[in-house]
C-alpha positions in Angstrom: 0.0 0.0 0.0 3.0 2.6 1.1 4.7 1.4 -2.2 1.4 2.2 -4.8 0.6 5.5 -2.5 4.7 6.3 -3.5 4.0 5.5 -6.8 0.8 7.4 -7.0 2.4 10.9 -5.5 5.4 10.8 -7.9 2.9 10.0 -11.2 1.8 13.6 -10.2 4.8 14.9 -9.4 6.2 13.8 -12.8 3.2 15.5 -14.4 3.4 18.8 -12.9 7.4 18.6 -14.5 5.1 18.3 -18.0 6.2 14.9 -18.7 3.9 13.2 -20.9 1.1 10.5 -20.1 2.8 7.5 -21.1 5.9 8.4 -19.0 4.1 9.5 -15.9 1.5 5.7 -15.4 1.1 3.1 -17.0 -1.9 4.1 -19.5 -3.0 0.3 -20.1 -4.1 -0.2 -16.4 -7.8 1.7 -16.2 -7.0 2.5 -12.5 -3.9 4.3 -13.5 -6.3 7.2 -15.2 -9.0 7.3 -12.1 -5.8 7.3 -9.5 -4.5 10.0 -11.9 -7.5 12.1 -12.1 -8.6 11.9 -7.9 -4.4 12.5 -6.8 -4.2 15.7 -8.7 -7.5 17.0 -7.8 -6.3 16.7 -4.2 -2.5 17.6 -4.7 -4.2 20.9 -6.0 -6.7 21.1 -3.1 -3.1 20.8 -0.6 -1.4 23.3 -2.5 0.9 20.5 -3.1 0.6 21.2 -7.1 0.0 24.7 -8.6 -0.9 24.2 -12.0 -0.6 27.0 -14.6 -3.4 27.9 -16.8 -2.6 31.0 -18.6 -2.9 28.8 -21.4 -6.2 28.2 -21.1 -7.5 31.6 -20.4 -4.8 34.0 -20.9 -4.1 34.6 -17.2 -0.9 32.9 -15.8 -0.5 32.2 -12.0 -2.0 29.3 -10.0 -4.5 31.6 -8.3 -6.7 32.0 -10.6 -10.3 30.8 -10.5 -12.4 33.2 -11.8 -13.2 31.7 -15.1 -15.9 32.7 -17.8 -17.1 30.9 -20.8 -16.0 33.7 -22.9 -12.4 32.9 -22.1 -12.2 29.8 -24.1 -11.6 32.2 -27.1 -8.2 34.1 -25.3 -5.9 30.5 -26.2 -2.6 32.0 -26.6 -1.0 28.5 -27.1 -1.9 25.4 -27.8 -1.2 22.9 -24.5 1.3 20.4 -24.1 -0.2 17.0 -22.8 0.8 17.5 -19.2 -1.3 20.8 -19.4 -4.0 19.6 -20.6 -4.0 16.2 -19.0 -3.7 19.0 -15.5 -6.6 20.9 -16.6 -8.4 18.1 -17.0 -8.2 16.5 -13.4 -8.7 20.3 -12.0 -11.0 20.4 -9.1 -12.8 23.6 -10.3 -15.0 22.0 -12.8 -15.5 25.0 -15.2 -11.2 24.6 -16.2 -11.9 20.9 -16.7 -15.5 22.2 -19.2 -12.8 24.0 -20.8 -10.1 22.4 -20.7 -12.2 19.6 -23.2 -12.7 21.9 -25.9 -8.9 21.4 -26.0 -8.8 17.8 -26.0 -10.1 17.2 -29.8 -7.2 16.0 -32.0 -5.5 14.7 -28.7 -6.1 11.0 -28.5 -3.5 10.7 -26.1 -5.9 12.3 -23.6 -9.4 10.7 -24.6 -9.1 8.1 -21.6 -9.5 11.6 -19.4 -12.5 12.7 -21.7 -14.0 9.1 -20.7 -13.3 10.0 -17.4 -14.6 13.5 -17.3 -17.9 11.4 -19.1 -18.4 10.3 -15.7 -18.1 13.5 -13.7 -20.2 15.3 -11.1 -20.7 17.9 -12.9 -23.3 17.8 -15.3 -22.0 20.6 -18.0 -18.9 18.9 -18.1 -20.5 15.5 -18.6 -22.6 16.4 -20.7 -19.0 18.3 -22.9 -17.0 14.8 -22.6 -19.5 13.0 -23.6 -20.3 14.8 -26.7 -16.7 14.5 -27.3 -16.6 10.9 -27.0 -19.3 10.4 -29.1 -17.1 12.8 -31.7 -14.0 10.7 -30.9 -14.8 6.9 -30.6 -15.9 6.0 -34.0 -12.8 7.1 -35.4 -10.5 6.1 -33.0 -7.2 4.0 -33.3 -6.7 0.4 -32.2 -4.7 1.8 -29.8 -6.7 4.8 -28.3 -9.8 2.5 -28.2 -7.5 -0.2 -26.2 -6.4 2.4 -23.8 -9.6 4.1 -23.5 -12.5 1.2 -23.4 -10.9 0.0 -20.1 -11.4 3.5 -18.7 -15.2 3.5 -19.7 -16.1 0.1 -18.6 -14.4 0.6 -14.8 -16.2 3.9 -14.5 -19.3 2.1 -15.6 -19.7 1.0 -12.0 -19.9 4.3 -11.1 -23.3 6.6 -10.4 -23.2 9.0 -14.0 -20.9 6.4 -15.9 -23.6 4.6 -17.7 -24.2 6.6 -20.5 -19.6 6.1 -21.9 -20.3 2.9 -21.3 -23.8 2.6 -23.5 -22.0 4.7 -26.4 -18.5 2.1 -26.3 -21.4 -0.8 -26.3 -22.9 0.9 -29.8 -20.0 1.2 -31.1 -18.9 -2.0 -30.7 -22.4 -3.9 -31.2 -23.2 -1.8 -34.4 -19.6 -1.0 -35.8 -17.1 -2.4 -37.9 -15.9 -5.9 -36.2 -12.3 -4.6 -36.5 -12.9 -2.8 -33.3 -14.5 -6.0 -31.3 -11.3 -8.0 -32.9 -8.7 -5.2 -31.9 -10.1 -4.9 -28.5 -10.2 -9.2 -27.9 -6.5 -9.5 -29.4 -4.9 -6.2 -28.5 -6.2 -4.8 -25.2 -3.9 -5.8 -21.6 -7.4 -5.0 -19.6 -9.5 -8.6 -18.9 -12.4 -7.0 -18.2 -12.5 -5.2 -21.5 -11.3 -8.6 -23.4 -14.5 -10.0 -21.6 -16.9 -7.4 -22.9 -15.9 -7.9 -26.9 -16.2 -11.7 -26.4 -19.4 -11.0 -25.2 -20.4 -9.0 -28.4 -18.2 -11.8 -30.7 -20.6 -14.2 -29.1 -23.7 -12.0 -29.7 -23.2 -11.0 -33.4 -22.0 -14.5 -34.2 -18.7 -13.2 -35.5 -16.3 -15.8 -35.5 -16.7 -19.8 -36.4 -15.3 -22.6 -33.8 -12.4 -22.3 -35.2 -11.8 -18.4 -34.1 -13.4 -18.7 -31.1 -11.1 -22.2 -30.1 -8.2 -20.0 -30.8 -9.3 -16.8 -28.7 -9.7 -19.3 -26.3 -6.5 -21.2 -26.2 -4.2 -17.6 -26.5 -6.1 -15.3 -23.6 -4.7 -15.4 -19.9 -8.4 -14.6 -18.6 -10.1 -17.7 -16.9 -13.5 -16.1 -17.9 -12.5 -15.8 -21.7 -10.7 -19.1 -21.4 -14.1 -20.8 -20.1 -16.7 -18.7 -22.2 -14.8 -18.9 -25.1 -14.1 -22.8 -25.3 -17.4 -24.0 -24.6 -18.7 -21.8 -27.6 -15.9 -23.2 -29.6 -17.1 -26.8 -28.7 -20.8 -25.7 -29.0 -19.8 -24.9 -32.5 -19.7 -28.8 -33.4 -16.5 -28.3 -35.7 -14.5 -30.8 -33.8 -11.9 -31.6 -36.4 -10.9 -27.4 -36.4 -11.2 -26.9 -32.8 -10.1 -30.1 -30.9 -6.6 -29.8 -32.0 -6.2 -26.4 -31.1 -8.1 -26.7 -27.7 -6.0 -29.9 -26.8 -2.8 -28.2 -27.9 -3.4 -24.7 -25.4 -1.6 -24.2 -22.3 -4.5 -23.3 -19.9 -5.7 -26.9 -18.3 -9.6 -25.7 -18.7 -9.1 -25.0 -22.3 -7.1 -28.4 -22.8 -10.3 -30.1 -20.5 -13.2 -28.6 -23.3 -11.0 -29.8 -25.7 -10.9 -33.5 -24.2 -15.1 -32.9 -23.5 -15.5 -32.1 -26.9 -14.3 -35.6 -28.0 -17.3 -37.1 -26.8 -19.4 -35.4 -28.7 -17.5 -36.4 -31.7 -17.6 -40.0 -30.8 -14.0 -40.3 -30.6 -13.5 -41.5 -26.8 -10.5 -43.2 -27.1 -8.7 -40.5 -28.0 -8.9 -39.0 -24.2 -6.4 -41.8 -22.8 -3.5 -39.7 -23.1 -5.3 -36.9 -21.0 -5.5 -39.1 -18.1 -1.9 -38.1 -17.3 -2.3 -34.1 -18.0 -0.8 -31.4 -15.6 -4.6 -30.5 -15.1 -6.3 -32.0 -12.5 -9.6 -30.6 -14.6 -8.7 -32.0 -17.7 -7.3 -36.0 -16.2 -11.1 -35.3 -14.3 -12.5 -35.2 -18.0 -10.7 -37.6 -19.4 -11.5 -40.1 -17.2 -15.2 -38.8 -17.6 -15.3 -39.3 -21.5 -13.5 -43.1 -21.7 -16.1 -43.6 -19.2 -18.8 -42.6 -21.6 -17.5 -44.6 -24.2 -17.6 -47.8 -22.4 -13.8 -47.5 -21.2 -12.4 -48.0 -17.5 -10.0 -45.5 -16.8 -9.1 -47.1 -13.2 -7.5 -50.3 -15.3 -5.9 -47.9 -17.6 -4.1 -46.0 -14.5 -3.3 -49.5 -12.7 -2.3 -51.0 -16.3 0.4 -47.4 -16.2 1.3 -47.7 -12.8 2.5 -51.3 -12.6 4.3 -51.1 -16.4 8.1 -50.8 -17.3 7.9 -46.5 -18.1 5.0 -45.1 -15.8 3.7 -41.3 -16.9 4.2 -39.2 -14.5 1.1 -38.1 -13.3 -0.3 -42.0 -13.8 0.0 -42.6 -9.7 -1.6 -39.3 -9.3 -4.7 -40.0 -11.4 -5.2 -43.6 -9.8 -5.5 -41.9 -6.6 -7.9 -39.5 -7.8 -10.6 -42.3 -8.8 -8.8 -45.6 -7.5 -9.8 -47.7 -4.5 -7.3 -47.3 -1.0 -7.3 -51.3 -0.2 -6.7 -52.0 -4.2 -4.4 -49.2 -5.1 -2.8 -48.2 -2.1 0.0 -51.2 -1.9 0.7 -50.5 -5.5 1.4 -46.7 -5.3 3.8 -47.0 -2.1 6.0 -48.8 -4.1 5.5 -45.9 -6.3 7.6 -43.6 -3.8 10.5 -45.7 -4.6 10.4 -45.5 -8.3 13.8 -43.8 -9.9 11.7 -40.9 -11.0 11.3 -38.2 -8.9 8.2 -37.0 -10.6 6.8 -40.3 -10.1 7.1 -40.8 -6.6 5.9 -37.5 -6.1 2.7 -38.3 -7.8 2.6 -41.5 -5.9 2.7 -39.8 -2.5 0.0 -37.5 -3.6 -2.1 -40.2 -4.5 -1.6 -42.1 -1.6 -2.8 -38.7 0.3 -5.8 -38.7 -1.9 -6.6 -42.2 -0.7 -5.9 -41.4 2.6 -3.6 -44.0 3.0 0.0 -42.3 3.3 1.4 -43.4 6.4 3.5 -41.5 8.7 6.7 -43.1 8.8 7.0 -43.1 5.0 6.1 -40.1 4.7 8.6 -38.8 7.3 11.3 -40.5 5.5 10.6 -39.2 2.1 11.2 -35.6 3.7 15.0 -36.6 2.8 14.5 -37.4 -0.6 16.4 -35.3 -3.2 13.5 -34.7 -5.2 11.6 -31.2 -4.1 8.0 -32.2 -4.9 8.7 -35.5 -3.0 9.3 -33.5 -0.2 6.5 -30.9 -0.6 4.3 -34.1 -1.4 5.4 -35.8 1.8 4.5 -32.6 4.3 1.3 -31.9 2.6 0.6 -35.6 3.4 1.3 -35.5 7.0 -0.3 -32.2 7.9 -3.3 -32.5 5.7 
């Protein structure tokens, strides 16, 4: 908390120096902007900042307050983006009304005009909204990246609504370059989220599209959303390969679901072993639905020459503790580390790791043995 509040202070401190946005925060984050906007406004208020707007009105010195519509015709100059980025987060609301009439042309501010969409203040509203509606349509890839993630978190707030209504428009009714940009080129999940919802709605991309969305995003939401509309898709031979092949476990499990569907149970086996706990879970599921027992296959694993290394693990998961049990403690001798790691676990799934094993293995040279072996006896 001391290190963010340290980190907040010098953002405005950097600012009031005139450096430009991207140097002062980190304009991909959407609380970056609303941090910005709310520490200046009180750095002002402290007298901690003493912003200059001569520019503005043709009156220099931080005093000054006393501002009339009239003066938005006196522009001597034309502001740099610290200026205006000031004006903009001012606390007396008619500089930030007229600050705005600055901001056209100056994409590298609209993520303030969305916030100014939002404010108190109903002229100025009322101005920054107008603008946005002006400034959205025609905005870059990149402004729209920086700026829809502004929109949305202010959304939660009482007059943010209507930004957020004119950035669901836009996307709902507008070229699908801008959903696509936003799903593959934004950093903010929460915005990611909101174009897959309007892929999914307008029916803009085929299994295939969706599968890979799926298997390239970080988000758990877009993960899960996106695979099952890839596998509700019935394309199996486009999208199984590429679901199976994705790092995320629950995109690899929809992948392994989605073989059922396409008759082709067998084909799970080898996802009895997977690093997921979520896709073995569905694997098991589907050999089960094709008339296969996926207890044999792990006991077949366990007791052969080269066991996988997750086979012990997996028996545990489903096996039976007076079957299985002998057969994975000699498991924790096996040469592998890996597998007699996944042996103890099982064995602590079946409740039946024993507490003088388990004490011993906390000297084996293998570190998951040994994280293994203390999970089991203070489980």
């Amino acid at each position: 908390m001391a290190h963010e509040t340290e980190a907040r202070t010098a953002a405005v401190r950097r600012l009031g120096r005139g450096l430009p946005l991207d140097r002062v925060l980190d304009v991909t984050r959407p609380k970056a902007w609303t941090d910005l906007d709310e520490d200046v406004r009180q750095a002002v208020r402290r007298g901690a900042l003493a912003p200059s707007h001569g520019w503005l009105t043709g009156v220099h010195g931080p005093g000054w307050r006393g501002f009339r519509d009239r003066a938005v015709g006196l522009v001597r100059e034309a502001p740099t983006e610290a200026r205006l980025a000031l004006a903009l987060c001012d606390p007396d609301g008619r500089i930030r009304q007229a600050a705005l009439s600055y901001t056209v042309g100056r994409p590298e501010v609209l993520p303030l005009v969305a916030v100014r969409a939002a404010d108190w203040a109903a002229p100025v509203r009322a101005r920054a909204l107008h603008l946005l509606r002006e400034a959205l349509p025609g905005a870059s890839a990149g402004t729209l990246a920086v700026t829809a993630p502004v929109i949305l978190r202010l959304d939660r707030r009482l007059r943010g609504g209507a930004a957020a209504e004119l950035l669901d428009g836009l996307l709902r009714d507008g070229d699908p370059a801008r959903v696509n940009g936003l799903l593959f080129g934004c950093r903010d999940a929460v915005t990611r989220r909101a174009a897959l919802s309007v892929v999914l709605d307008r029916g803009l991309y085929d299994g295939l599209g969706l599968a890979l969305v799926a298997a390239g995003d970080h988000d758990p939401l877009v993960q899960e959303r996106a695979a099952s509309a890839a596998v509700a898709a019935d394309e199996p031979d486009a999208t199984v390969p590429v679901l199976l092949g994705a790092r995320f476990g629950r995109v690899r499990a929809a992948g392994v679901t989605a073989l059922r569907g396409a008759g082709r149970h067998a084909e799970a086996e080898p996802y009895l072993y997977d690093r997921s706990g979520r896709t073995r879970a569905c694997a098991r599921w589907v050999l089960r639905q094709g008339g296969g027992d996926p207890v044999a296959v792990y006991r077949t694993a366990c007791a052969g020459p080269d066991v996988p290394d997750r086979a012990p693990l997996g028996l545990g998961e489903c096996g039976s503790r007076s079957v299985d049990a002998p057969l994975l403690r000699e498991l924790t001798e096996h040469r592998s580390g890996r597998v007699r790691a996944s042996a103890v676990a099982g064995l602590r799934l079946l409740d039946a790791a024993e507490p003088r094993r388990m004490r011993a293995l906390l000297d084996d040279p293998e570190p998951a043995v040994v994280r293994e072996a203390r999970r089991a006896l203070w489980s």
